[in-house]
N, C-alpha and C positions, 0 to 999 in steps of 0.2 A: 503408406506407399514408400519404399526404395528409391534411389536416386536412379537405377535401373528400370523400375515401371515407371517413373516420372518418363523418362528419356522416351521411351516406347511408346505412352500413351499417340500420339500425333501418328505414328507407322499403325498402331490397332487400328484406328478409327479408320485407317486408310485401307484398312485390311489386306497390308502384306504380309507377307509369307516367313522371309526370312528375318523377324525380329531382332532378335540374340545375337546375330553377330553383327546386325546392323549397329546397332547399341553399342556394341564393344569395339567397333572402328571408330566410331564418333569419340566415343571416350579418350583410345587411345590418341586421336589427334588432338583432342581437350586437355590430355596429361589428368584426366580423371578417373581411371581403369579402377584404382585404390578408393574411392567412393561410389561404387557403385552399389555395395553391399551395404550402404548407410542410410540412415531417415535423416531428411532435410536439417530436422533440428539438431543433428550434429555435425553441422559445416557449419563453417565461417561465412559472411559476407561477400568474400571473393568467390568462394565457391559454391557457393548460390550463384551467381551470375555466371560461371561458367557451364552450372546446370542447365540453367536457363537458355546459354547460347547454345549446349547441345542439344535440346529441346528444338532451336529453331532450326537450325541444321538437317534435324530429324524430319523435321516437316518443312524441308524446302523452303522456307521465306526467303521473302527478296530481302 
């Protein structure tokens, strides 16, 4: 899975509509646009966790 269907997965489940640019607004606020097109196992530590935070992002957590 991409750093892109990671991001996504929490909006699928929820089953909205406009994915793909929700994805790409998060990222850009992340400063992560340039890893989206990558498998987890080529980031770094820090950017793992800013995966992670657009992850939650994505899915509204408090």
């Amino acid at each position: 899975m991409r750093v892109a269907d990671d991001i996504a997965s929490p909006l699928r489940l929820r089953g909205e509509r406009v994915i793909a640019a929700r994805v790409r607004d998060i990222a850009a606020r992340l400063h992560i646009e340039a890893f989206l097109d990558r498998y987890p196992s080529e980031l770094s530590g820090g950017q793992h966790q800013r995966v992670a935070l657009a992850r939650a992002l994505a899915k509204q957590a408090r």
